[in-house]
DOBANU-836574 format. One record per residue (C-alpha): residue in one letter; x, y, z. Coordinates in steps of 0.2 Angstrom, whole numbers, plus 5000, padded with zeros to 4 digits. Layout:
# residues N
+---+------+------+------+
| r |    x |    y |    z |
+---+------+------+------+
| A |    X |    Y |    Z |
...
+---+------+------+------+
END
This chain:
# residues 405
+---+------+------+------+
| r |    x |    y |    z |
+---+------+------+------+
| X | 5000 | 5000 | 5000 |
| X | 5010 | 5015 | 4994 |
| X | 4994 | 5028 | 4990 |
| X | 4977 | 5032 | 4993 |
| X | 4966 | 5043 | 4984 |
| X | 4955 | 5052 | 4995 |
| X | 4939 | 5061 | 4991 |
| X | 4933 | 5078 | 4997 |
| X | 4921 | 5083 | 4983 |
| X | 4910 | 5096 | 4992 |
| X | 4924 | 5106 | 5005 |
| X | 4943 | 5104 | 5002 |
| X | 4955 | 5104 | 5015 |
| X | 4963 | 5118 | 5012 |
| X | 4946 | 5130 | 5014 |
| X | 4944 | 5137 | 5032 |
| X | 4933 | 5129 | 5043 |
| X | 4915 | 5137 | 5046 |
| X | 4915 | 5148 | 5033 |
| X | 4903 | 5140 | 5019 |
| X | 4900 | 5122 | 5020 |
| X | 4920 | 5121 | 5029 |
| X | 4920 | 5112 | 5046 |
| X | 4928 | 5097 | 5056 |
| X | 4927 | 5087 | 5039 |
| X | 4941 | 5099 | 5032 |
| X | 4950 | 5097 | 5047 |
| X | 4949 | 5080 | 5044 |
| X | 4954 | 5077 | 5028 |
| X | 4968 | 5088 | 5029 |
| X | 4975 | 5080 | 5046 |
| X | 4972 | 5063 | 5042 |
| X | 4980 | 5065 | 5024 |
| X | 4997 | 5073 | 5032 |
| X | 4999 | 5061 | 5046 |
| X | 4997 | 5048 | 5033 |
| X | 5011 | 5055 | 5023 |
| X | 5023 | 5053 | 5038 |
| X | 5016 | 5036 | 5040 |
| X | 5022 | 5031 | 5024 |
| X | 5007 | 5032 | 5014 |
| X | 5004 | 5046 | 5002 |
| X | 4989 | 5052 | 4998 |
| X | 4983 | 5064 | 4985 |
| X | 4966 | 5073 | 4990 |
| X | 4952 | 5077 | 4976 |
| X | 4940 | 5090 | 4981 |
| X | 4928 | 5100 | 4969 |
| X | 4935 | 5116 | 4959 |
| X | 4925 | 5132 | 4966 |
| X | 4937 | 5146 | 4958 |
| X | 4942 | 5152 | 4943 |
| X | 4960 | 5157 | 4951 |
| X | 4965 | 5142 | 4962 |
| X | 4979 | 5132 | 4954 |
| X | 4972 | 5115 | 4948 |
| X | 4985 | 5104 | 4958 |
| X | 4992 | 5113 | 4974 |
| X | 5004 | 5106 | 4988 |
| X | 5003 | 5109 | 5007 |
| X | 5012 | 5102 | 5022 |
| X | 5025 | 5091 | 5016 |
| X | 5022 | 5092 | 4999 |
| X | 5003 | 5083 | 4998 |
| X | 4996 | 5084 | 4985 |
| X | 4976 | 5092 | 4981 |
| X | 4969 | 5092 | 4966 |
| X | 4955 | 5101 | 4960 |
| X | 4941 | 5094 | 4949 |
| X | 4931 | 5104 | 4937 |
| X | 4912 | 5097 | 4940 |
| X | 4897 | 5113 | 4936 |
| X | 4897 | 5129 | 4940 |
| X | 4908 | 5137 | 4953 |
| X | 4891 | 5145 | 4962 |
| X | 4885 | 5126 | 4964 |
| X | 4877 | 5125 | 4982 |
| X | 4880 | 5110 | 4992 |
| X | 4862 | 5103 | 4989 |
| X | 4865 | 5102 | 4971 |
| X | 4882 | 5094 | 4968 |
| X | 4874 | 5078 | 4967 |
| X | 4870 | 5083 | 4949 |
| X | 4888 | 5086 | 4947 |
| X | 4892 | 5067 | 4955 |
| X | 4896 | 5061 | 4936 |
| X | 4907 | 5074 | 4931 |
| X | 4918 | 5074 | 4947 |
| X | 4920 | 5053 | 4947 |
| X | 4927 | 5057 | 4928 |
| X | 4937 | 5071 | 4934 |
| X | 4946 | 5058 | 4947 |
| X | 4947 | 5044 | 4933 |
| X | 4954 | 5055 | 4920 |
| X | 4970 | 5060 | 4934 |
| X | 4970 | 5042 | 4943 |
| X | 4973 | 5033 | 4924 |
| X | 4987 | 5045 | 4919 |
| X | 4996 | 5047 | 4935 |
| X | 5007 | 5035 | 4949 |
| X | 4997 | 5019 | 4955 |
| X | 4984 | 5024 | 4970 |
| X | 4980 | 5008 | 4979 |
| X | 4964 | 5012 | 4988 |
| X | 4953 | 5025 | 4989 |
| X | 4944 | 5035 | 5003 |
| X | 4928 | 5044 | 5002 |
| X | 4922 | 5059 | 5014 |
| X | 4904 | 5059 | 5015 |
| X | 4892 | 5053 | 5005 |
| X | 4894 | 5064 | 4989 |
| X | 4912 | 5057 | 4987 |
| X | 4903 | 5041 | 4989 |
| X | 4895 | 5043 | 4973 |
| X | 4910 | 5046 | 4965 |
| X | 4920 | 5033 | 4976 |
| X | 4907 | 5018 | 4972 |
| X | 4910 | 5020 | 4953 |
| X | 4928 | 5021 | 4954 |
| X | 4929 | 5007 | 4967 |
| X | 4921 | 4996 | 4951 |
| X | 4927 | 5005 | 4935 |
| X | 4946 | 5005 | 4944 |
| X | 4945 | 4989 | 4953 |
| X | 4953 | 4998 | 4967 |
| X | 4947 | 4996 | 4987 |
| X | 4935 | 5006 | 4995 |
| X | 4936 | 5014 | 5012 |
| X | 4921 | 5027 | 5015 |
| X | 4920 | 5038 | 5031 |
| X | 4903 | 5047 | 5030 |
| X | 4905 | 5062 | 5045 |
| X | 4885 | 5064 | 5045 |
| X | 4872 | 5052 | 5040 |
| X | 4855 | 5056 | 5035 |
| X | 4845 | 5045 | 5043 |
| X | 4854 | 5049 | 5059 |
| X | 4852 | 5068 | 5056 |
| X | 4832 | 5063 | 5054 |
| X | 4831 | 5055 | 5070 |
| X | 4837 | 5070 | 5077 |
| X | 4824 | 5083 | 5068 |
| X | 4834 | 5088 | 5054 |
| X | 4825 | 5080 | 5036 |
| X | 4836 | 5090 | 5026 |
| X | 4833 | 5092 | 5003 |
| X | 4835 | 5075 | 4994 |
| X | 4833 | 5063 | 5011 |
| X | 4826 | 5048 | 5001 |
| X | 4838 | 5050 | 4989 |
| X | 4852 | 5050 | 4998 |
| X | 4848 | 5039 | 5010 |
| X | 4847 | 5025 | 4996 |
| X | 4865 | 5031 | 4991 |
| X | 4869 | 5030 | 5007 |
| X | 4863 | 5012 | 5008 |
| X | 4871 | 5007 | 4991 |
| X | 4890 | 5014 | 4997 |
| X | 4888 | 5006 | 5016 |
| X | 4885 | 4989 | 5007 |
| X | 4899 | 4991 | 4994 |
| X | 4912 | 4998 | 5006 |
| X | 4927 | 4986 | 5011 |
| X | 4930 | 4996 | 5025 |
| X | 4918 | 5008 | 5032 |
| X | 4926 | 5022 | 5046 |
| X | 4917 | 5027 | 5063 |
| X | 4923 | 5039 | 5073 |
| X | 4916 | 5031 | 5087 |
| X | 4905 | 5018 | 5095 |
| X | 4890 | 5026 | 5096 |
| X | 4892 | 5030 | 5075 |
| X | 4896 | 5012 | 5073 |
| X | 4879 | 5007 | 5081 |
| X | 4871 | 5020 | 5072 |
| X | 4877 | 5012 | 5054 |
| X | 4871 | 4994 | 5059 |
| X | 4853 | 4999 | 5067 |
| X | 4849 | 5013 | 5052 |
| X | 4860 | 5002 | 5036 |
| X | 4862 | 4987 | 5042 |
| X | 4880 | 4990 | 5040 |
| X | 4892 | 4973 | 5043 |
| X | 4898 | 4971 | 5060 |
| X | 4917 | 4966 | 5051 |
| X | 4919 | 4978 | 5039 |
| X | 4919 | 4993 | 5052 |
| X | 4934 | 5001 | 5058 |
| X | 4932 | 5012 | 5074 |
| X | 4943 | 5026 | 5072 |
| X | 4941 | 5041 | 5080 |
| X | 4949 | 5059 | 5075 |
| X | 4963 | 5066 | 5083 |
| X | 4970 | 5085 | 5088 |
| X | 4986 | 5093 | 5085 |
| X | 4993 | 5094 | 5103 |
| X | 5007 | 5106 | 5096 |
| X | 4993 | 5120 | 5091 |
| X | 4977 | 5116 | 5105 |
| X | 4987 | 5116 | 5123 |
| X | 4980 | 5126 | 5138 |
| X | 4989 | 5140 | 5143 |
| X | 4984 | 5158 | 5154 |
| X | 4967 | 5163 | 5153 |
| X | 4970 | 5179 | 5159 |
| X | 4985 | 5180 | 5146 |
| X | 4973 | 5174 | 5131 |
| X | 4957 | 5187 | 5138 |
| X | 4970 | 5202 | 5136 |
| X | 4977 | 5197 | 5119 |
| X | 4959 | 5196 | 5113 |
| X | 4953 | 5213 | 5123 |
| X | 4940 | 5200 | 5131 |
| X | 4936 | 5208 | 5151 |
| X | 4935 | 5195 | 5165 |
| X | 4917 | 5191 | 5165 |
| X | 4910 | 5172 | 5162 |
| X | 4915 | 5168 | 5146 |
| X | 4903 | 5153 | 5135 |
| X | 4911 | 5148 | 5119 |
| X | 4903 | 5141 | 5104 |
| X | 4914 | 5138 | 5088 |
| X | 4903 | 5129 | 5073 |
| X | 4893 | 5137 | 5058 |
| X | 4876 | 5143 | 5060 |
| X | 4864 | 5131 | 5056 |
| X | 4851 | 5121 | 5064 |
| X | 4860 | 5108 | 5067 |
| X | 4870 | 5115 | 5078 |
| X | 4859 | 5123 | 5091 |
| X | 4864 | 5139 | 5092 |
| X | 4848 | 5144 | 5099 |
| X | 4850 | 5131 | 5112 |
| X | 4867 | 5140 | 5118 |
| X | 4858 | 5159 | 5116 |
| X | 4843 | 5151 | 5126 |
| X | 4856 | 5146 | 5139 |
| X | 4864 | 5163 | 5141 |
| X | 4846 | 5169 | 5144 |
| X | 4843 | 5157 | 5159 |
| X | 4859 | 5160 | 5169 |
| X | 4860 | 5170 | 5185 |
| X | 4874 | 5175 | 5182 |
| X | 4869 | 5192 | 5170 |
| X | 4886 | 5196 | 5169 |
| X | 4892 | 5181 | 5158 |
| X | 4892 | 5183 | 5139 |
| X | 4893 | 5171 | 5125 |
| X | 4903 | 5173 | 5108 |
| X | 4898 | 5163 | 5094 |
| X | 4911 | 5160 | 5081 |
| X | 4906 | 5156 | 5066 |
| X | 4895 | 5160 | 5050 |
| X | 4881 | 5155 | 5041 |
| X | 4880 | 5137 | 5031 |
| X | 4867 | 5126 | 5019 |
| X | 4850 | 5132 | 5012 |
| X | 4843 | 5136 | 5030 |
| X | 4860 | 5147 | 5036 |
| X | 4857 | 5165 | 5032 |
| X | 4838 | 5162 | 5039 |
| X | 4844 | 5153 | 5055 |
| X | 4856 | 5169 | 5060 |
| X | 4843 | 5181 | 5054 |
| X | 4832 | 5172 | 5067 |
| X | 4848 | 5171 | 5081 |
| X | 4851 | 5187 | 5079 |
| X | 4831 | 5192 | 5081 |
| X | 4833 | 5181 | 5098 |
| X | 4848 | 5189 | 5104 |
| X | 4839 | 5205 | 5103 |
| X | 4822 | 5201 | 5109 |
| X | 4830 | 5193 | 5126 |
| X | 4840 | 5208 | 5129 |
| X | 4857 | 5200 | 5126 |
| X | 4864 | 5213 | 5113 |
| X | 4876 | 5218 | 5124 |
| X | 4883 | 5201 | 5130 |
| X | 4886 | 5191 | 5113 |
| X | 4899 | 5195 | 5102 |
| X | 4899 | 5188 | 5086 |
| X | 4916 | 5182 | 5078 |
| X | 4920 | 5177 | 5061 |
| X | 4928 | 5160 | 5059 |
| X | 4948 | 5159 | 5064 |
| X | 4963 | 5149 | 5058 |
| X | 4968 | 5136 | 5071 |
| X | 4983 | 5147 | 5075 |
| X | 4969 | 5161 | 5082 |
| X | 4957 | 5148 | 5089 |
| X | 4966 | 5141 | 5101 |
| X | 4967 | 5159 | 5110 |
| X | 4946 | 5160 | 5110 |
| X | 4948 | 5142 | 5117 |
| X | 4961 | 5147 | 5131 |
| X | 4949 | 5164 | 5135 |
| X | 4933 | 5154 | 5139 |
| X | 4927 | 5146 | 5153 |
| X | 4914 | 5133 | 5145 |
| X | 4914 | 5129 | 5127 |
| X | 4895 | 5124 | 5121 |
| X | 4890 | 5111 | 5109 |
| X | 4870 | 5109 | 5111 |
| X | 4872 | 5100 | 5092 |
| X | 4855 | 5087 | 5089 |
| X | 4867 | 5076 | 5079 |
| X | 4885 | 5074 | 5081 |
| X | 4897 | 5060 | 5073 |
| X | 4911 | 5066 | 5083 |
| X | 4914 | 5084 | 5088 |
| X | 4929 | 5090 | 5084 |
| X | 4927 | 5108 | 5092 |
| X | 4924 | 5097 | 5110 |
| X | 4941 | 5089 | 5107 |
| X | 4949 | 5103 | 5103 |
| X | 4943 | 5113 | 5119 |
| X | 4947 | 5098 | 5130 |
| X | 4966 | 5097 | 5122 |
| X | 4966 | 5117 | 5130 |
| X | 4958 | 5113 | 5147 |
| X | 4942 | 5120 | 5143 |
| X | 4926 | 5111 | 5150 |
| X | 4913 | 5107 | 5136 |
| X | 4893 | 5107 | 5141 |
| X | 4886 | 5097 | 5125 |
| X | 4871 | 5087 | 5121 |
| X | 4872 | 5068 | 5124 |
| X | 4872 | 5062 | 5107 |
| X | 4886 | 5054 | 5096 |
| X | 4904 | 5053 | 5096 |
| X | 4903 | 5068 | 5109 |
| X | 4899 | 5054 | 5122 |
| X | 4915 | 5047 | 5119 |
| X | 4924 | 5066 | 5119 |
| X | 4915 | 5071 | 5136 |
| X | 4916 | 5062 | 5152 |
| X | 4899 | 5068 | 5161 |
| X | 4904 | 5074 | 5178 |
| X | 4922 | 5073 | 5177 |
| X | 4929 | 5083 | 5159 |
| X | 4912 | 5091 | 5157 |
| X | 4891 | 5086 | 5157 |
| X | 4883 | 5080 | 5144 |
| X | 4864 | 5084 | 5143 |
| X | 4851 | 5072 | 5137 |
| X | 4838 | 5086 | 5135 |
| X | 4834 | 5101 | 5127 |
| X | 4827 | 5112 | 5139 |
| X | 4840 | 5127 | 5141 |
| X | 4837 | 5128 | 5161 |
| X | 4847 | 5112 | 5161 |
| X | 4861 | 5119 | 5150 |
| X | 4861 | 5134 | 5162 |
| X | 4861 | 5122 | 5177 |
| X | 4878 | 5114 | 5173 |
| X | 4886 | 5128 | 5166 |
| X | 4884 | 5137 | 5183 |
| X | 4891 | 5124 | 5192 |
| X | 4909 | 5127 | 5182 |
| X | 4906 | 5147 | 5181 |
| X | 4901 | 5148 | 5199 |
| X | 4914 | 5133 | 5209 |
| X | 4932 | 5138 | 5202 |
| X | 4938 | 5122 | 5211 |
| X | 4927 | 5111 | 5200 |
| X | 4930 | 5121 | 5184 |
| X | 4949 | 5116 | 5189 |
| X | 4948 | 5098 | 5191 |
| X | 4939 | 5096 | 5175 |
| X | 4951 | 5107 | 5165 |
| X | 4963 | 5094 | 5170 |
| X | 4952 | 5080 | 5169 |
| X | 4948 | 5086 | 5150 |
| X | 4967 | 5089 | 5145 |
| X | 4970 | 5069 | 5152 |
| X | 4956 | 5064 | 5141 |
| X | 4961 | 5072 | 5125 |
| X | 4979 | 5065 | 5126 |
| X | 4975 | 5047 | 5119 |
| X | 4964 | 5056 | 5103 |
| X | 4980 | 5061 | 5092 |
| X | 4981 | 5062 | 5069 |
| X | 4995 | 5051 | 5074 |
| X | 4989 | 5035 | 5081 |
| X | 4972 | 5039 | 5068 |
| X | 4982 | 5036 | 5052 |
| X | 4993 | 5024 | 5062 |
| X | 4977 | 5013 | 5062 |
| X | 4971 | 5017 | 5047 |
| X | 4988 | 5013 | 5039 |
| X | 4985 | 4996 | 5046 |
| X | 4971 | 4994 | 5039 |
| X | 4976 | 4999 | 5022 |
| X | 4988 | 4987 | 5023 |
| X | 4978 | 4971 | 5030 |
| X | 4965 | 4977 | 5014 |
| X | 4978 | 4972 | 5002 |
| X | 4975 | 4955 | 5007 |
| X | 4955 | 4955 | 5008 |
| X | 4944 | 4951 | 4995 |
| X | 4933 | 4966 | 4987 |
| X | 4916 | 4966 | 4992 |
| X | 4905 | 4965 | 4975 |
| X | 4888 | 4973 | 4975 |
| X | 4885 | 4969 | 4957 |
+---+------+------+------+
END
């Protein structure tokens, strides 16, 4: 196994994260694919041109390669690249055909899936598929989004024809067999990691005055605007706490069809409640700055309905920070209820409120969980994720390829 060829078609490691459709998937990809490349195996990452002015093939890190596949219209939104599936697998074929060998390929979501299944049968090359949402999941949880049926059955067809399909958790792993009927043997748990060198904790005080923040209760929440997510869950909690002098900053923008509607409708709330003045909205930052909001706050939110893993939760554990997030997904696995955080089985913002006070309001709780969540995040690292996947790249070569045909 000396190469894989990973898919991104809809967000490309190299876009920042919550801008757009950007989030923990570009992260992914990004960090996965470098780790790889120190692990010995190369990778070359395809994602979906949306420029006129990017280069077609760029390099980052140590000199990985992503390429960039003309597939419709620049302006395409991401509930209409499935039109642009077919274009996008030819795209990949038309590079894969005239370059170096690529031994296996490894789709992000289920829009590379598409693309992924065909090449996985017109290539005769292994596939490994890692989906980051599912939409029967993200039903369960409220959210039907455009095209459900559709992509529900493509969901289903790539789950049976994957050789190996990736959970970033237990709980996800569960969630494939009960909603696909996914095979028991050909999942691979293999959660995310965090780059230790960049998230660390350091001086609160020291990260409050770099970003002129005062030394009032501080809520966090990182992650784009959408439904999904729960912002209004986190506003709605700001509401409820005593404490009137805390204040939340949300960073982030608006993502997907319902985006710009959803901040519209935040921002209405904020206003109505009387919380103009205590939250401050910041647009999305490169890891480099991140890690300073992180270091400032003293509870970092994630209220999400649905959550395959959480990357922002891992992120703010790695820097001491507790995390209050809703008890679903791979944030179960992140969050240690009681001891690096609370996770909370409901919605009701009094309960949100609750536990967040007991961190804001006990400075001797807030410090045993900051240490309690840096412990935790030190066995999630890029390094032992591709060091498992690497091994299982490697047993694939000797596996059999499933056939849905």
């Amino acid at each position: 196994m000396r190469k894989l060829a990973v898919l991104s078609m809809h967000t490309s490691p190299l876009a920042q994260p919550g801008i757009g459709d950007g989030g923990g998937m570009n992260v992914y990809v990004r960090e996965v694919s470098s780790a790889l490349e120190q692990a010995g195996i190369s990778s070359t990452v395809f994602t979906r041109r949306i420029d006129g002015e990017t280069p077609k093939v760029m390099t980052f890190g140590d000199g990985l390669k992503v390429v960039q596949i003309d597939a419709g219209d620049f302006s395409l939104s991401k509930e209409d690249l499935f039109l642009v599936t077919d274009d996008f697998k030819n795209g990949v074929e038309d590079f894969l055909v005239n370059e170096d060998q690529h031994d296996a390929l490894l789709a992000n979501y289920w829009l590379s899936g598409v693309a992924a299944h065909q090449l996985k049968h017109s290539l005769q090359l292994p596939l490994i598929t890692t989906f980051h949402t599912l939409a029967r999941v993200k039903a369960a949880s409220g959210d039907r989004s455009h095209g459900y049926e559709q992509r529900v059955k493509i969901e289903t067809e790539v789950i049976g024809c994957s050789d190996v399909i990736l959970s970033n958790s237990s709980f996800e792993m569960e969630e494939l067999v009960t909603h696909y009927g996914a095979d028991h043997s050909r999942i691979e748990i293999v959660p995310p990691g965090v780059d230790h060198s960049v998230f660390n904790p350091a001086s609160k005080k020291e990260a409050r005055q770099l970003l002129n923040l005062n030394e009032q209760p501080t809520l966090l929440f990182v992650g784009r605007i959408q439904p999904l997510k729960g912002v209004d869950l986190a506003i709605s909690t700001l509401s409820e706490l005593e404490n009137k002098d805390a204040q939340l900053i949300l960073i982030g923008s608006s993502s997907g069809l319902e985006g710009p509607s959803e901040e519209r409708r935040i921002r209405q709330m904020i206003e109505e409640l009387g919380l103009t003045n205590r939250v401050l909205f910041v647009e999305p930052q490169s890891h480099e700055k991140l890690v300073d909001w992180y270091r400032a706050a003293d509870v970092v939110l994630m209220p999400s309905r649905s959550e395959s893993f959480g990357l922002v939760a891992l992120e703010a554990a790695a820097c001491g920070v507790p995390v209050v997030a809703s008890a679903v997904g791979g944030l179960q696995t992140i969050v240690s209820d009681s001891s690096s955080g609370y996770l909370i089985n409901d919605r009701d913002p009094c309960s949100y409120a609750d536990h967040v006070s007991k961190i804001i309001n006990d400075s001797e709780k807030a410090e045993g969980m900051s240490i309690e969540a840096v412990k935790r995040s030190k066995s999630f690292t890029w390094s032992v994720t591709a060091a498992r996947l690497r091994r299982i790249c490697l047993d694939l070569q000797s596996r059999s390829l499933v056939d849905c045909a």
